[in-house]
TIFIVEX-749769 format. One record per residue: residue in three letters; x, y, z of N, C-alpha, C in turn. Coordinates in steps of 0.001 Angstrom, whole numbers. Example, Ala and Ser with C-alpha at 12.3 -4.5 7.8 and 13.67 -1.06 7.14 Angstrom:
// residues 2
+------+---------+---------+---------+---------+---------+---------+---------+---------+---------+
! rest !     n_x !     n_y !     n_z !    ca_x !    ca_y !    ca_z !     c_x !     c_y !     c_z !
+------+---------+---------+---------+---------+---------+---------+---------+---------+---------+
!  ALA !   13190 !   -5690 !    7800 !   12300 !   -4500 !    7800 !   13200 !   -3300 !    7800 !
!  SER !   12850 !   -2250 !    7080 !   13670 !   -1060 !    7140 !   12900 !      30 !    7870 !
+------+---------+---------+---------+---------+---------+---------+---------+---------+---------+
This chain:
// residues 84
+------+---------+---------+---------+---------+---------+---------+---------+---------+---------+
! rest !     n_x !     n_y !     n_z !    ca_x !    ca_y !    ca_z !     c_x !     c_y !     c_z !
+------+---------+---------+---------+---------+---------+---------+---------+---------+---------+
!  UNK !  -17985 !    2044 !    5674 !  -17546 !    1934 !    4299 !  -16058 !    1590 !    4276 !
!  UNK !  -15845 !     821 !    3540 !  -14444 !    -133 !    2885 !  -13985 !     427 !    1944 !
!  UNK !  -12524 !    1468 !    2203 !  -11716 !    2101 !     694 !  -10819 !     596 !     178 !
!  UNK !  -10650 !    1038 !    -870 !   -9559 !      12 !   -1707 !   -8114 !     467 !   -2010 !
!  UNK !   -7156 !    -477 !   -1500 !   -5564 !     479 !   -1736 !   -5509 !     649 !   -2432 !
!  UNK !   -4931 !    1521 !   -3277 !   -4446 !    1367 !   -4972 !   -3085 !     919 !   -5280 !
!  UNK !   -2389 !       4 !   -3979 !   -1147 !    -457 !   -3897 !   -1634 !   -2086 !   -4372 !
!  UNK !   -2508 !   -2767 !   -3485 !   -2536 !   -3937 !   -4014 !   -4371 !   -4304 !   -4444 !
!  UNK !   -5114 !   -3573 !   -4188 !   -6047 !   -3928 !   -4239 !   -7188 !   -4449 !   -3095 !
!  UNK !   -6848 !   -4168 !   -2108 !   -7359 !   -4874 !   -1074 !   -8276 !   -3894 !    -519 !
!  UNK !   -9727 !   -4387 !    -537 !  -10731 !   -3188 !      67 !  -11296 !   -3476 !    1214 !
!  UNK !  -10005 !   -2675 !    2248 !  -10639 !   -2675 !    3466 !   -9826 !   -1563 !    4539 !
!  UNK !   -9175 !    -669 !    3622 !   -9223 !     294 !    4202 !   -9956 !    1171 !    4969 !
!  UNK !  -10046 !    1843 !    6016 !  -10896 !    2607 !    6772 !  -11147 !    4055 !    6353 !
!  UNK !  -10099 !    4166 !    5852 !  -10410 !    5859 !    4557 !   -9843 !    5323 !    3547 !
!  UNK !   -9792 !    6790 !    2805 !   -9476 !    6875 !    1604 !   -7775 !    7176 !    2114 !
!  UNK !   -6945 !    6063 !     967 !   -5758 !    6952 !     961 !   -5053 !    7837 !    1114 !
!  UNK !   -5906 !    8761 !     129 !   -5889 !    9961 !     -89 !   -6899 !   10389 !    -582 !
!  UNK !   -7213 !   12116 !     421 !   -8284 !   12782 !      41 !   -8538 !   13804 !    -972 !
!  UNK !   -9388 !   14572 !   -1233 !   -9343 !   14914 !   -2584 !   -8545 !   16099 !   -3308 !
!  UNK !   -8321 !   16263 !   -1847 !   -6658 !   17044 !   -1942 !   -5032 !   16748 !   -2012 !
!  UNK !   -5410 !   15392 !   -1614 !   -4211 !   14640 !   -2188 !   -3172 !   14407 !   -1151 !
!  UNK !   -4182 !   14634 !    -124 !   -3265 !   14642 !    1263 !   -3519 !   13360 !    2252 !
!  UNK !   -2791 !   12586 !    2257 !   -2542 !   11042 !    2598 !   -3074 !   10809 !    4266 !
!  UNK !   -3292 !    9759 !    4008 !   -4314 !    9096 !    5516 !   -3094 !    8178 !    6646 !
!  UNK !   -1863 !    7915 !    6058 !   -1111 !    7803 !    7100 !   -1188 !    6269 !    7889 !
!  UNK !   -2491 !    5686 !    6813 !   -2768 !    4472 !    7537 !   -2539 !    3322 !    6133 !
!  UNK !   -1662 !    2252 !    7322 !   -1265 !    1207 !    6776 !   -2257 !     -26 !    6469 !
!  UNK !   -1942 !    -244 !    4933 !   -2932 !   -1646 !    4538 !   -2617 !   -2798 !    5090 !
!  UNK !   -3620 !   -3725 !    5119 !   -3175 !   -4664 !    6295 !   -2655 !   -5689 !    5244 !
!  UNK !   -3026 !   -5817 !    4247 !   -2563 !   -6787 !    2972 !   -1226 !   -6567 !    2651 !
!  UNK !   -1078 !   -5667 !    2479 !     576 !   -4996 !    1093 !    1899 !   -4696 !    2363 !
!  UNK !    1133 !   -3597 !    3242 !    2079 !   -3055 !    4470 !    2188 !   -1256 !    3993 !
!  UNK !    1843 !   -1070 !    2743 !    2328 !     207 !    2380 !    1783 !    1429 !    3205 !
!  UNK !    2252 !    1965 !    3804 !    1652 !    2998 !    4657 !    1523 !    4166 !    4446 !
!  UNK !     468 !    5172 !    3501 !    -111 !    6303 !    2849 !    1102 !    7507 !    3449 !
!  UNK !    1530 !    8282 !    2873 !    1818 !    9612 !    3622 !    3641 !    9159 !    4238 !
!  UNK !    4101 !    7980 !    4254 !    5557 !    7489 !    4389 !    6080 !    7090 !    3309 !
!  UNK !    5494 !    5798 !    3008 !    6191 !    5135 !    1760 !    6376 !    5661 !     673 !
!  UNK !    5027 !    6036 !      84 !    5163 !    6776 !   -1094 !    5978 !    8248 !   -1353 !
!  UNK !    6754 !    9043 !      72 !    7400 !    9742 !     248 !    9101 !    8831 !     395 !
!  UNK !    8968 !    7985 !     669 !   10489 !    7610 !    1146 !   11458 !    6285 !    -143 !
!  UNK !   10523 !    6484 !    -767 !   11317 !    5270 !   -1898 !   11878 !    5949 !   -3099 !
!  UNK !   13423 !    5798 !   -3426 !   14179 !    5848 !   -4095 !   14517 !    5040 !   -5204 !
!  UNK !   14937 !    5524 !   -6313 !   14781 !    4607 !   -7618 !   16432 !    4443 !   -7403 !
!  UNK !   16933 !    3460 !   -8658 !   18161 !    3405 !   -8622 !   19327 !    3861 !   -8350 !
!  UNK !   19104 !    5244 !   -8877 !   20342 !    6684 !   -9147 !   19987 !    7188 !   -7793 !
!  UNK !   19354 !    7042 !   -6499 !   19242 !    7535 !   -5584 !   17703 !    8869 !   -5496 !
!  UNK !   17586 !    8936 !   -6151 !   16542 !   10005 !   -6309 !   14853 !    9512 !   -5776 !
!  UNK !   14319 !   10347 !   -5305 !   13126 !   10435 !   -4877 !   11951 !    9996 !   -5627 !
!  UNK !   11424 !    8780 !   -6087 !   10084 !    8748 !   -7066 !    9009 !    9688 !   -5961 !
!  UNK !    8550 !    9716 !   -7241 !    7053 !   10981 !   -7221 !    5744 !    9632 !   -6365 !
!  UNK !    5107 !   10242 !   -5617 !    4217 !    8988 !   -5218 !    3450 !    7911 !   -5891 !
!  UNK !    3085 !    8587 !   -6529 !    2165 !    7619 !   -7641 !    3697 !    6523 !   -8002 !
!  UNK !    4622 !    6753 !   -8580 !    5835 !    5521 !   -8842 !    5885 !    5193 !   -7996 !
!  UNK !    5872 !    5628 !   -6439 !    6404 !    4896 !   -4906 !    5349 !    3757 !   -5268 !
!  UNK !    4482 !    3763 !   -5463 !    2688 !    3236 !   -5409 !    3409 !    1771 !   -6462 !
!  UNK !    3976 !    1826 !   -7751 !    4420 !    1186 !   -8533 !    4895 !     105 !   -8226 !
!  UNK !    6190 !     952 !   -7478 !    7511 !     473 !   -7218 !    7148 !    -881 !   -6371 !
!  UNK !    6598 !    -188 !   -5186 !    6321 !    -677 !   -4060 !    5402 !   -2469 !   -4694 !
!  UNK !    4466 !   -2355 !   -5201 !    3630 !   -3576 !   -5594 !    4261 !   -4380 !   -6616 !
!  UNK !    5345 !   -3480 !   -7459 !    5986 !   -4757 !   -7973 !    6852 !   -5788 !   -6828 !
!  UNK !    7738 !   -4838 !   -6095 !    8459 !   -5494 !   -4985 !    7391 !   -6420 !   -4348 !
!  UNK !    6287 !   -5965 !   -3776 !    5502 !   -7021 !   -3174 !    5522 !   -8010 !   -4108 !
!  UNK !    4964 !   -7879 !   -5116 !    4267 !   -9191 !   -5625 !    5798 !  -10069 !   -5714 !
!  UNK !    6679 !   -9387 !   -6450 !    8020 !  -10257 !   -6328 !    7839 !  -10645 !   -4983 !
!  UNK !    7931 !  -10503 !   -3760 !    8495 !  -11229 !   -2898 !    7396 !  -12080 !   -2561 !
!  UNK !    6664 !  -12306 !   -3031 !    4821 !  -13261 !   -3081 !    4341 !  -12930 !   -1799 !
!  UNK !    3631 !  -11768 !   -2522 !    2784 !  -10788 !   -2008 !    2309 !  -11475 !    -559 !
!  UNK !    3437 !  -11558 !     374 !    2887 !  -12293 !    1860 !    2428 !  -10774 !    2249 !
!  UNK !    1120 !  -11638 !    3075 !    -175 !  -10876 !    3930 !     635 !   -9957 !    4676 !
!  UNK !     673 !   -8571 !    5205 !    1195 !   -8130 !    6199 !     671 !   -8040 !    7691 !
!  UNK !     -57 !   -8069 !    8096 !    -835 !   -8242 !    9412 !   -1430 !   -9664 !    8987 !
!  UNK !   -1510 !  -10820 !    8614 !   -2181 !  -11879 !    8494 !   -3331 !  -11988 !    9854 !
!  UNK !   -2694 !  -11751 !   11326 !   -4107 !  -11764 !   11891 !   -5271 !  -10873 !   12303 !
!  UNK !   -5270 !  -10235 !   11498 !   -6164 !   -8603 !   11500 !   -6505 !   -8983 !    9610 !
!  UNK !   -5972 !   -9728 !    8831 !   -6364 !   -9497 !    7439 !   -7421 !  -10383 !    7568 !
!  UNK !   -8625 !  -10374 !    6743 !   -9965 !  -11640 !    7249 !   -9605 !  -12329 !    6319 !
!  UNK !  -10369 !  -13493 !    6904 !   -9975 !  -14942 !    6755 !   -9926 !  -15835 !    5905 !
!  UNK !  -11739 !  -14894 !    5741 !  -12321 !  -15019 !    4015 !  -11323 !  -14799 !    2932 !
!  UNK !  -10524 !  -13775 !    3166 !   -9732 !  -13570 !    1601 !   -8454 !  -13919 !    2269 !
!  UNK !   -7419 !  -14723 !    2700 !   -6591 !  -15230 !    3113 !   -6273 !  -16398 !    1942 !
!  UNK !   -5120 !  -16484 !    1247 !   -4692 !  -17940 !      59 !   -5112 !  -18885 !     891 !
!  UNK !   -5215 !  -20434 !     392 !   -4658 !  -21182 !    1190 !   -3829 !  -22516 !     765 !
+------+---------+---------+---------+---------+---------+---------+---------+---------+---------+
């Protein structure tokens, strides 16, 4: 079974994000790069302060898509869903 990030959408995660405790899987999407249990702990808003994960989750996919949302593992992402 194939989870879906809730960073960019991409379903092919090997777990769930996060389980139903809310405690993060640590594993990186091969699409976005965001990596469960780091990122959403380590991103800072303007004033320096800590967003709450769910905003890391935000933050993070606007920045992607601004920087046009390039593949992060492109040769591990399949092929089938690759732009071209």
């Amino acid at each position: 079974m194939k989870y879906i990030c809730p960073v960019c959408g991409f379903k092919g995660l090997t777990e769930p994000a996060y389980d139903d405790r809310g405690n993060h899987s640590y594993e990186i999407c091969l699409c976005c790069g965001f990596q469960f249990g780091f990122d959403d702990y380590e991103m800072t808003s303007e004033d320096g302060s800590y967003l709450e994960p769910s905003e890391s989750i935000i933050a993070y996919r606007k920045k992607w898509l601004a920087a046009g949302a390039v593949i992060f593992s492109p040769e591990c992402y399949p092929q089938h869903q690759q732009q071209r």
